[in-house]
N, C-alpha and C positions, 0 to 999 in steps of 0.2 A: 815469462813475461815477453811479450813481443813490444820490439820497439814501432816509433809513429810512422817510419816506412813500413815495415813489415803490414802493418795494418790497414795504410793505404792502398796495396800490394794488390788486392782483388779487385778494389775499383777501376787501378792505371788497367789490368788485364781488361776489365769487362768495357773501358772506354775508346778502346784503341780501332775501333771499327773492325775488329777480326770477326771469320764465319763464325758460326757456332760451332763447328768443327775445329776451328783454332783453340779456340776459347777452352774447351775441354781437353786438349791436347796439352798446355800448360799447369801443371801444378805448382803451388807456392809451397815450397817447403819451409818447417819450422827450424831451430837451431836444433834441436832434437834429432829431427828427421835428418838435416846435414849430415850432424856427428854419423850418424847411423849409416847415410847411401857414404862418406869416407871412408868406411872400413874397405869396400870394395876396391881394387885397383883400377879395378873397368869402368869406374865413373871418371868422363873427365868433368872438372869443376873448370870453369872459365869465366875470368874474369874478363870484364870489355870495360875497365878504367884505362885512363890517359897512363901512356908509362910513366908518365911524371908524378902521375898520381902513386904510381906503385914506388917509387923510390922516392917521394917524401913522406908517403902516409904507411907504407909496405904494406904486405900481402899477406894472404892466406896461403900455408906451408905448400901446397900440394897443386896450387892453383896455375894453370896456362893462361896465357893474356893473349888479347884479341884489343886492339881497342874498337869500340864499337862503331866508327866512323869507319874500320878498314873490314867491316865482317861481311858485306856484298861483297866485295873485292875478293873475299880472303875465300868464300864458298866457291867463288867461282875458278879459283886456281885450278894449277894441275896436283897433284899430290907430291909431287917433286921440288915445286915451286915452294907449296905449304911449308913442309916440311924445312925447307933451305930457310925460309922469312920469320916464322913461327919457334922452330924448334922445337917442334914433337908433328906427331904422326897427323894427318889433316883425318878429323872421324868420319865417320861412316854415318849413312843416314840412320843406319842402325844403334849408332852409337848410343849410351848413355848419359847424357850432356845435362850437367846446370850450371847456370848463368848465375853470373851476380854482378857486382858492382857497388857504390858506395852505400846506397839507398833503395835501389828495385828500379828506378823509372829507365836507367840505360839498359839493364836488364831484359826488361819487359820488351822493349825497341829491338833487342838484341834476338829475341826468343819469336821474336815473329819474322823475323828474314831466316831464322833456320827453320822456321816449321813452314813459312811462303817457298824454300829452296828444299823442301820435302823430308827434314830431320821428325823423323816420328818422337823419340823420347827424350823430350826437352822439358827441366823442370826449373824454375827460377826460388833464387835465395834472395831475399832482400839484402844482404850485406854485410859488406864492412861494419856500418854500423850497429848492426845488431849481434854482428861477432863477438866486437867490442865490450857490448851491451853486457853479453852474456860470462864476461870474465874471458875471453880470449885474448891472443896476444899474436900482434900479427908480424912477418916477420921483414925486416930492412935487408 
């Protein structure tokens, strides 16, 4: 079952004014497909909610935070700096990156400064809420 973000998820993509080369560069992953890129270590999952958002509402177990107001800023770093502000390693444009957030649409916002700042494999989760949705439990 996808929840009504998840489902909106391809519009906010297809409405954002991105190339058509953006546009294909972004996949909506399902809660399915999550479960599944989580098995890898080499996925980073990042969310760009407000911190305040992660300590009232918590988080997904495995998940680094960005909030999405500081992710121009945060690309542009040095990897020194990154890593000092952040607490984990600043990825690579190689990296394996999905975005989330509570709903998709910071995501979405999120997922086009790293593929505008040359991140090739960035795929977006709708959310929190659909974590939820789906019998998860996130963590305080």
């Amino acid at each position: 079952m996808f929840s009504r973000a998840s489902r909106l998820l391809p519009t906010l993509i297809r409405n954002r004014n991105w190339s058509s080369t953006s546009q294909a560069m972004v996949k909506q992953l399902t809660y399915l497909e999550i479960n599944q890129k989580l098995k890898s270590p080499a996925v980073l999952l990042l969310d760009v909610r407000e911190k305040s958002e992660l300590q009232t509402d918590g988080k997904i177990d495995s998940s680094k935070n960005i909030p999405v107001g500081e992710v121009v800023t945060a690309l542009k770093m040095s990897d020194d700096d990154f890593s000092e502000k952040y607490e984990f390693a600043k990825p690579k444009p190689t990296s394996d990156i999905v975005i989330h957030c509570k709903a998709g649409v910071r995501a979405v916002n999120a997922a086009k400064v790293f593929i505008d700042s040359g991140y090739a494999n960035i795929q977006v989760y709708p959310g929190i809420l659909d974590w939820i949705e789906n019998g998860e439990v996130l963590n305080k």
